[in-house]
C-alpha positions as semicolon CSV with decimal commas, in nm:
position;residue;x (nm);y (nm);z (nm)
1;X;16,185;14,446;16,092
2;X;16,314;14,241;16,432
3;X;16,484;13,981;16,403
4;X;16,334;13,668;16,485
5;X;16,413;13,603;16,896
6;X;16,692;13,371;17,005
7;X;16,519;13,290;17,345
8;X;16,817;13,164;17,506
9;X;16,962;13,513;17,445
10;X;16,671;13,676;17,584
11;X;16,654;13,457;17,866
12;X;17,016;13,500;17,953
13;X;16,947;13,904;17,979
14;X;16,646;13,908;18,111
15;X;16,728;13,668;18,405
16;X;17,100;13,882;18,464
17;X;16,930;14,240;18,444
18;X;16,732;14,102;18,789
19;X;17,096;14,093;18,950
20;X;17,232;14,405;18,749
21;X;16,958;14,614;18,867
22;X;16,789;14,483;19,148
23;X;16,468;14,598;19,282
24;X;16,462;14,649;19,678
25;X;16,121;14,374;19,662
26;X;16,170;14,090;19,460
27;X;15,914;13,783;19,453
28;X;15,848;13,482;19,240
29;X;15,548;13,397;19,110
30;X;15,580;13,123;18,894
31;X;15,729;13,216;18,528
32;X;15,714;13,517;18,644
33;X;15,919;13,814;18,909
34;X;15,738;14,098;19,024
35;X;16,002;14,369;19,153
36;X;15,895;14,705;19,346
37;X;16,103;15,004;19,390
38;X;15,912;15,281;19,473
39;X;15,846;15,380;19,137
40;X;16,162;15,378;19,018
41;X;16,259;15,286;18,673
42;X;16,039;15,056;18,404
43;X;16,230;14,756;18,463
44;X;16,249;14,783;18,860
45;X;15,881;14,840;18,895
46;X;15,715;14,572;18,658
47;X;15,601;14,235;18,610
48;X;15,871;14,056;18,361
49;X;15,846;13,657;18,206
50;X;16,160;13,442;18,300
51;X;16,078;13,159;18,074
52;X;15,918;13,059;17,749
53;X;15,549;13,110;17,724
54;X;15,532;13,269;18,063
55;X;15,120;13,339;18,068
56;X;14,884;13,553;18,298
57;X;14,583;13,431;18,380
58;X;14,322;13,627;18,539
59;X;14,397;13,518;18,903
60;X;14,759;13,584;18,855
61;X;14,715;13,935;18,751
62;X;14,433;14,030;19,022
63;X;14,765;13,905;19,272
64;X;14,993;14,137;19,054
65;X;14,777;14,427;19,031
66;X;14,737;14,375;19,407
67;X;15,093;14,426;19,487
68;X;15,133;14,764;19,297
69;X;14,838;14,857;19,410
70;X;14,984;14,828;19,800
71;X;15,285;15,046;19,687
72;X;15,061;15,260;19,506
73;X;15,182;15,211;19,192
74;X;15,015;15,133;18,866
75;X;15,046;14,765;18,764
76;X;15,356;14,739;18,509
77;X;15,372;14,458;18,276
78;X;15,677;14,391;18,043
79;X;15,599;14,189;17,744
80;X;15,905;14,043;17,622
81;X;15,937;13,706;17,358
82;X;15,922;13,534;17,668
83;X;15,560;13,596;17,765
84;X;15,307;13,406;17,562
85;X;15,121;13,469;17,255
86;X;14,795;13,661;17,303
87;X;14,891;13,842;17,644
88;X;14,955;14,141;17,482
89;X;14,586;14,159;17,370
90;X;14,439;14,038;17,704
91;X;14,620;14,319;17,853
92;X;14,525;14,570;17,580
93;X;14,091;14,414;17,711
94;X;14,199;14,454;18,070
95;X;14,304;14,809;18,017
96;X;14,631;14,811;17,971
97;X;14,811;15,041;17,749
98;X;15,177;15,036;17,552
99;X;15,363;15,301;17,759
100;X;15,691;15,238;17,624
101;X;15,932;14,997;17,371
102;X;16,277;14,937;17,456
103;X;16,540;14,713;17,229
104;X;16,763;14,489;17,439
105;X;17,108;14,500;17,223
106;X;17,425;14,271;17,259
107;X;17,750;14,273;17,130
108;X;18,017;13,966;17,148
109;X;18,382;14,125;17,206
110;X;18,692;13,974;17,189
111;X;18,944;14,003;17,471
112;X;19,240;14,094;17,246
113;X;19,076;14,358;17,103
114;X;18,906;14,506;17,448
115;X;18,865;14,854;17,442
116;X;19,077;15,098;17,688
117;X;19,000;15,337;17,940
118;X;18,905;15,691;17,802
119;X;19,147;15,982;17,980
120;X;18,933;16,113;18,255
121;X;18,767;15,791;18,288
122;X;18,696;15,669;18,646
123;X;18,583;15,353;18,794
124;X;18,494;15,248;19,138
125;X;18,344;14,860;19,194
126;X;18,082;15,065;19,390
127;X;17,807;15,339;19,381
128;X;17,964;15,633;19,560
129;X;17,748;15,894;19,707
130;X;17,875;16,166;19,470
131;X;17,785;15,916;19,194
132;X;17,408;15,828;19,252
133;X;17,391;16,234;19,356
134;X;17,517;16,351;19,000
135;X;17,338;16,089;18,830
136;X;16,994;16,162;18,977
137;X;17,044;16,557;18,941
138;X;17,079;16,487;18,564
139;X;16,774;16,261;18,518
140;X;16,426;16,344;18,418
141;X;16,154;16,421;18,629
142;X;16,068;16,133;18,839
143;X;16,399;15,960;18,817
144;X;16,543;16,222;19,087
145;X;16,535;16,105;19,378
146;X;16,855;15,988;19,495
147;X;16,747;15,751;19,767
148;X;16,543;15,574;19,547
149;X;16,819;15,517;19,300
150;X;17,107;15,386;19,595
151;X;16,843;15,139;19,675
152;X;16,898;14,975;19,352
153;X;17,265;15,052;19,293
154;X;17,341;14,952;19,657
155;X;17,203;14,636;19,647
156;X;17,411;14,507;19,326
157;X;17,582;14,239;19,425
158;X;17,753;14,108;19,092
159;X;18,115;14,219;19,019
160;X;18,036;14,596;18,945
161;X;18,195;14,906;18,773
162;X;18,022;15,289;18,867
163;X;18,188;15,464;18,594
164;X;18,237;15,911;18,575
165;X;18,380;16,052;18,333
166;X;18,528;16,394;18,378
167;X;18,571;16,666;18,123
168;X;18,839;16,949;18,192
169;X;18,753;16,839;18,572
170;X;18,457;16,831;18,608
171;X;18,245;16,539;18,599
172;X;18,037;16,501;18,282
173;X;17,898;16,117;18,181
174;X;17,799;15,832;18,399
175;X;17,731;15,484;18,367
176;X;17,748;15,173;18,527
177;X;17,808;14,820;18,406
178;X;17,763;14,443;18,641
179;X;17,883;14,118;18,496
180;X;17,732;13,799;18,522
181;X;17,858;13,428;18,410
182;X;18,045;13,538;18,058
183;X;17,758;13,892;18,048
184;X;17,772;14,215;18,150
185;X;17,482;14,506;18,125
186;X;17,539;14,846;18,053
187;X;17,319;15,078;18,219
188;X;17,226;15,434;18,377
189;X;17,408;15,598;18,049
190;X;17,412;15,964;18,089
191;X;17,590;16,277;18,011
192;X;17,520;16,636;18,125
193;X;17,276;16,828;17,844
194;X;17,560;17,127;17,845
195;X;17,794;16,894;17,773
196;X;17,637;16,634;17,483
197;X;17,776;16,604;17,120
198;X;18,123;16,574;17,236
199;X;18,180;16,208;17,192
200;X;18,112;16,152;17,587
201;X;17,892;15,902;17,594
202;X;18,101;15,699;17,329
203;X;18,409;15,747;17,539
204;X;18,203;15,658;17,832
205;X;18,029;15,333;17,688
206;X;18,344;15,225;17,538
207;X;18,527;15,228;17,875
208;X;18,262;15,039;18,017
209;X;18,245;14,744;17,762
210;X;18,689;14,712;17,833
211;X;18,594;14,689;18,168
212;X;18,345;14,414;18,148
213;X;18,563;14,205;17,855
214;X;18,860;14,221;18,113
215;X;18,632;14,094;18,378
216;X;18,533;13,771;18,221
217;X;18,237;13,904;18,058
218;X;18,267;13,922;17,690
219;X;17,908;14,001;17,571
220;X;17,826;14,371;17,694
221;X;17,459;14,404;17,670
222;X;17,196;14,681;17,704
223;X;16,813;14,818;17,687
224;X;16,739;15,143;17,540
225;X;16,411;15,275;17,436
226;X;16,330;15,266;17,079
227;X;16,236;15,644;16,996
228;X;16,597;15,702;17,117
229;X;16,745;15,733;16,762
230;X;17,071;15,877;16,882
231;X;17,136;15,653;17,126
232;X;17,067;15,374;16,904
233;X;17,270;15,465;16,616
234;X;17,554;15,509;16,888
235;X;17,530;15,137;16,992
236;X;17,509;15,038;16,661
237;X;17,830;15,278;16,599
238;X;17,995;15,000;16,832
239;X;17,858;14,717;16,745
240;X;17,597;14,669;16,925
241;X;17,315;14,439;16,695
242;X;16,979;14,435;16,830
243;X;16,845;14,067;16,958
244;X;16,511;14,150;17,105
245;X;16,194;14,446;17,137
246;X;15,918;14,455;17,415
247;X;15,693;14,669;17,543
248;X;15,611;14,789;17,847
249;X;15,226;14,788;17,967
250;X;15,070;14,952;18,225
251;X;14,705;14,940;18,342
252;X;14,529;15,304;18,299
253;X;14,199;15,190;18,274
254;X;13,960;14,982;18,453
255;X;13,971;14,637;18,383
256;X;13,702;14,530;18,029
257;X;13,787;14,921;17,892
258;X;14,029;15,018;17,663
């Protein structure tokens, strides 16, 4: 079972993660920001609630719908404890279908205890070209396009740290952090698939939360989806607790269907 929503702490992600991964379109609609990035990533591409009881009303989401629609994307809706009770189900009679859940996780570090840099562990304050090559070649389909992905990473503003970590030489994990005011978000997590099960990724994510307690930012914070077990237990494994679910939900039928 989730635990009940502290929606102060999901405010005070939600609102960062618009600055730690920001979407080349951004616009304001009330409770609400649409961002657009050519298809690029859940969060970058969807409609999420910045304050308590953020609603959609039918007017609202025709203008939504209308702005994916001119990028030729599908409508994306993320349904956090922010949005209001009952949207899920008028998206659910307007077509829209769960296409994903995803955990946001936090941990509270203290500096004394801040983890250090992993041997092999690199970190530049910005995306190098090397970096946002490697770390679209080892995404999934869709996620591999390398232009699309410096026009998020390249627009980060926010005190920053690109992080590689090389194995024997060669470079093997990824991952990025930004702070914000006392936070900082994990993100892009990755290692190569020949390479997994070597304690990578924990080197890797451990670096990354040192960096951001030395920077001012002592709760680390991330989203991960929820069928990724490993991943999970891994955050957990550093204590990581969750704070919040949502889903993500995207219009695949017409509009009165489901």
């Amino acid at each position: 079972m989730l635990p009940v929503p502290d929606h102060g702490l999901v405010h005070a992600c939600e609102q960062r993660i618009v600055n730690a991964w920001p979407a080349p379109t951004t616009i304001l609609l009330g409770d609400w920001v649409v961002r657009l990035a050519n298809g690029y990533s859940g969060r970058a591409n969807s409609a999420t609630p910045l304050a308590a009881d953020a609603d959609l009303d039918d007017g609202m989401l025709d203008l939504i719908e209308g702005l994916f629609a001119r990028e030729g994307l599908p409508p994306c809706v993320r349904v956090t404890p922010l949005a209001a009770k009952g949207l899920r189900e008028r998206l659910f009679a307007r077509g829209y279908q769960i296409r994903d859940s995803s955990f946001g996780m936090t941990v509270t570090l203290a500096e004394e205890v801040a983890p250090q840099p992993a041997a092999g562990l690199a970190i530049t304050p910005f995306a190098t070209d090397d970096w946002i090559k490697a770390v679209s070649g080892f995404q999934l389909a869709g996620k591999r396009n390398p232009a699309h992905l410096a026009a998020i990473v390249k627009g980060i503003r926010m005190p920053a740290a690109f992080a590689t970590l090389s194995l024997d030489g060669e470079p093997t994990a990824f991952g990025l952090s930004v702070a914000e005011r006392g936070m900082a978000e994990i993100g892009s997590v990755i290692v190569a698939g020949h390479q997994r099960g070597k304690g990578l990724g924990r080197a890797l994510v451990t670096g990354l939360m040192g960096w951001a307690v030395r920077s001012g930012a002592a709760t680390p914070y991330l989203q991960v989806d929820q069928s990724n077990g490993p991943a999970i237990a891994l955050y957990r494994s550093l204590g990581f607790g969750i704070a919040y679910g949502y889903d993500t939900m995207v219009r695949s039928a017409p509009a009165g269907s489901r």
